[in-house]
Every structure is written in C-alpha cells, then in structure tokens.
C-alpha positions in Angstrom: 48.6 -76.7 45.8 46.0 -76.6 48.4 43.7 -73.6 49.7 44.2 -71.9 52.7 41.1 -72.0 54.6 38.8 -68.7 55.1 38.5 -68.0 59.1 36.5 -64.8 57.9 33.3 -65.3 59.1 30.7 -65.1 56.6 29.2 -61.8 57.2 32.4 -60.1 56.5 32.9 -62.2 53.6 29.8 -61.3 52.2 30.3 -57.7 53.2 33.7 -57.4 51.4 31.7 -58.7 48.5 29.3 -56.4 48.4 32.1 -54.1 48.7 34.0 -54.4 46.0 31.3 -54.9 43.4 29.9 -51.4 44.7 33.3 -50.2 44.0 33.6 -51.6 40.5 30.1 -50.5 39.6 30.7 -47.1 40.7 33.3 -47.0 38.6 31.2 -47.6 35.6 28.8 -45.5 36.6 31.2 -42.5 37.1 32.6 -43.0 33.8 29.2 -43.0 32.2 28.5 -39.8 33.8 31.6 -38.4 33.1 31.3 -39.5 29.5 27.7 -38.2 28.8 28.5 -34.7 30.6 31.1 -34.3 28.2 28.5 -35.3 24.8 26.3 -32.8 26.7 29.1 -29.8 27.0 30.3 -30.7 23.0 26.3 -30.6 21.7 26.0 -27.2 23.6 29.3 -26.1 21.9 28.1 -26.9 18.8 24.4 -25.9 18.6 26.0 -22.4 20.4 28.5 -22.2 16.9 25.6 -22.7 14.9 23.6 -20.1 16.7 25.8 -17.8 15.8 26.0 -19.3 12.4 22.6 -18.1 11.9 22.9 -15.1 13.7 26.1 -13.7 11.3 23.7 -15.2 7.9 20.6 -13.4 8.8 22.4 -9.8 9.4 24.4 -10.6 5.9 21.1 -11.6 4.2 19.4 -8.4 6.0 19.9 -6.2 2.9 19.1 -9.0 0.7 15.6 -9.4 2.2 15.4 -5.1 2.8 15.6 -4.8 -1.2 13.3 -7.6 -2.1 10.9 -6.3 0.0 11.5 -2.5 -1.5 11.4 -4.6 -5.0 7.7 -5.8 -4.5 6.6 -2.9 -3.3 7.6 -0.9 -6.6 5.9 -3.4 -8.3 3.3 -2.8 -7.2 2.9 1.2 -7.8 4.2 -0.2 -11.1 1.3 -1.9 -11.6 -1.4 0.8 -10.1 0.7 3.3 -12.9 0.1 0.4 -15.6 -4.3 0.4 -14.8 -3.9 4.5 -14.8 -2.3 4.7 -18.3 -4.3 1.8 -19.3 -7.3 3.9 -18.0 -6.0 7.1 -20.3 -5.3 5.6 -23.2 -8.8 3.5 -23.2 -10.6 6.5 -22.8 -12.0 9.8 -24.6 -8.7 12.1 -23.9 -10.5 15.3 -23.5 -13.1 13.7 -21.3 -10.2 11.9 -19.3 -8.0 15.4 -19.0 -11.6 17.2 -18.0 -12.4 14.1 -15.0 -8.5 14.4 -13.8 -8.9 18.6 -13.9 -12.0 18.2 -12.0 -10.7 15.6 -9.7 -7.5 17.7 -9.2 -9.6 20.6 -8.5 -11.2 19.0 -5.6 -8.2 17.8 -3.9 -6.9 21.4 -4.3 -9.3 22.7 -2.7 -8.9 20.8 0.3 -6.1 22.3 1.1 -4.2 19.2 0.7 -6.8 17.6 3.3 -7.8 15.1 0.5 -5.9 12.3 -1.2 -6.8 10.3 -4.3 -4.9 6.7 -4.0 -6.8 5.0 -7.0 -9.6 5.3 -9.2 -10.9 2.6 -12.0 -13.6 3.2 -14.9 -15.7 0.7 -16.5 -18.5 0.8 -18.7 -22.0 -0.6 -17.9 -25.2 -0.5 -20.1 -28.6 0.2 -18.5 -32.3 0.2 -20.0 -34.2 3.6 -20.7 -37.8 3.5 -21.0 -39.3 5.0 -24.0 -42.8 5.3 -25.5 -43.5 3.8 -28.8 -46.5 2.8 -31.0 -49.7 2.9 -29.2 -51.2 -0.3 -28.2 -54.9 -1.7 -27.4 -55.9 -2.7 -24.0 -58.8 -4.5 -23.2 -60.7 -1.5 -22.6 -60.5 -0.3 -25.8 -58.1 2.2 -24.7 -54.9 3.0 -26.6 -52.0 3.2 -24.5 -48.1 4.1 -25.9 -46.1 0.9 -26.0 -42.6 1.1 -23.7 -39.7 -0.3 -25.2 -36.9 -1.0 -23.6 -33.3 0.9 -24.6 -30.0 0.4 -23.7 -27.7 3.1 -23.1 -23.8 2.9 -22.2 -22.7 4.6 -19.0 -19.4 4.9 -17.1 -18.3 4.2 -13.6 -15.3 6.1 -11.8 -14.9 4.7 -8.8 -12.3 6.7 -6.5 -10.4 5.9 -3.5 -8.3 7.5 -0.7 -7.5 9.1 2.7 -8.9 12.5 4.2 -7.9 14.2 7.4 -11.7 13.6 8.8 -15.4 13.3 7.6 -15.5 16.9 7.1 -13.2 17.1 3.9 -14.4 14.0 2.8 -17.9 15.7 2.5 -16.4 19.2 0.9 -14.8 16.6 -1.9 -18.2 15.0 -2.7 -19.7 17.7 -2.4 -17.3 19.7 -5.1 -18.0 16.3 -7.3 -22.1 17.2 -7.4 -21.6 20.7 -8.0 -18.8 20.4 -10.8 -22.1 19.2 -12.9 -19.9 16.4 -14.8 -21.2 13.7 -13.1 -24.9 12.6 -13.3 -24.2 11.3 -10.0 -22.2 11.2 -6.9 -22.5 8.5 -4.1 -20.1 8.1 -0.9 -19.9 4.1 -0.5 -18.1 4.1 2.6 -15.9 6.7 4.6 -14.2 4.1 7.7 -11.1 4.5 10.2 -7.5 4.4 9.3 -4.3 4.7 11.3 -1.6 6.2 8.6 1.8 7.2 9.9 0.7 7.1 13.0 -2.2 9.5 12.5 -6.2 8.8 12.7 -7.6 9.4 9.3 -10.4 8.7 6.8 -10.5 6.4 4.0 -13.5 6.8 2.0 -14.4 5.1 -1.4 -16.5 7.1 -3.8 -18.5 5.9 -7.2 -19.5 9.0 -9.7 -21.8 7.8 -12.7 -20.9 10.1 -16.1 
C-alpha cells in the first residue's frame, strides 16, 4: 500500500495541526470545568442542608439551654439562702432577730428606696489597752503597766441598691442612730444600670 503524497503546503499542515489539538484540548478543558462546577454546585447543596441542620438543632435545643441557664441561676439564690441560714443559725437568735428588725426598719423607712442584696458576719478579735501593776521607770517614777487584751467583735457587712446617694445616706444614717452598732462606715456607694434604670450600689460594714 503506498502513501498518497501531501500537496498541502506546510503552513496549512501545520495550522490544521494546531487546529485539532486546540480542539481536543478544549474538550478536556470544558469537561473539567463542567465537572468542577458541578463539585462546586453539590458542596453548596450540601453545606446549605447542613446550615439548616444547625439552624432546626439550635431552635430545638433553645429551651434546653433557656432552663439550664434558669437552673444556675436558682443555684445560685440557693446558695446566697444557704450563707443567710447558715448566718442564723451560727448566731445569737435574739441578737440575729434584733440586727434583721433593725435592718428591716431601715429599708422601711426608705420607702422602698433601699434594697438589702446580701449581708455576711464574721468575728474578729482586737487588743484593748488596760492598766495593770505599776512599773519603775528609770526616773524612779511608777507608771501603771498596759497589758494588752483581746476582745471578740463582729462584722456585718451589707450590700445593695438605692435609688440615689440620698437614701443611701438616710440608711446609714438610721444604722448610727439605732445605737446597735458601735460603728457604721459606708465603703463604697458606685453606679449601677438595673433594669434599665441608673442606681446606687453601696456596700456598708457595721462593727457590733
């Protein structure tokens, strides 16, 4: 069998060449595109179905989550209603009922302008000076020896919100005059925003 010769000339040989390998190539490349569009379009379809996956879990979970929080919160105001039993039954009762009447008292008569979120008592000892046997100085003199005493004392620390400075003043002020306490010192009286409202939240220490 013997080839027929190519009259072509060259240039259009080499033209039809380059032709048909664009052709083929472009081929591939169309399928490649047309095959990684359509990965593309199926991820999308999928990470959209787990979207909304998520979105149908976390509204299901919702009251889940609503009554664990509400769960932690009543722990703790069970735990602040443990340390104030824990704080009556540690201490004197009829000293304990006459501090809560006096405390009571002094909200009252604020009008309500006065609110008492926690108080804590602890005991603390302190030295007291007294004179004993007489001693010599160098002098000759005789001077009374001091020895030093300890005596127990109590703490009630007390803290809260006011409506301004003003009734925070009247309730230390009803403190000092109730004549319980030995003595009655405002720590700090700052800035709060509850519900929405500018108030006072003071923290007070009475010695007894």
């Amino acid at each position: 069998m013997t080839s027929q010769p190519n009259l072509l000339p060259e240039s259009v040989v080499r033209r039809r060449f380059l032709t048909s390998r664009l052709k083929r190539w472009a081929t591939i490349w169309l399928v490649v595109f047309v095959s990684t569009i359509c990965v593309c379009v199926s991820q999308l379809q999928m990470l959209s179905a787990l979207e909304r996956t998520a979105a149908e879990l976390e509204a299901k979970s919702y009251p889940l989550r609503k009554i664990a929080a509400e769960q932690q919160q009543m722990a703790k105001e069970v735990e602040a209603i443990r340390e104030r039993e824990s704080w009556l039954t540690d201490s004197d009762s009829s000293q304990t009922l006459q501090l809560l009447g006096i405390i009571s008292s002094a909200t009252e008569k604020n009008n309500g302008r006065v609110s008492v979120r926690t108080l804590n008592v602890m005991s603390f000892d302190r030295p007291v000076v007294t004179a004993d046997s007489p001693t010599e100085t160098k002098s000759g003199q005789r001077v009374p020896k001091e020895d030093v005493v300890l005596e127990q004392r109590k703490q009630l620390d007390l803290n809260g919100i006011a409506v301004n400075d003003l009734a925070v003043a009247s309730f230390v002020a009803f403190l000092r005059e109730s004549g319980v306490f030995e003595s009655v010192e405002l720590k700090s009286s700052v800035s709060q925003n509850f519900n929405k409202h500018e108030t006072r939240g003071y923290e007070v220490t009475c010695i007894y």
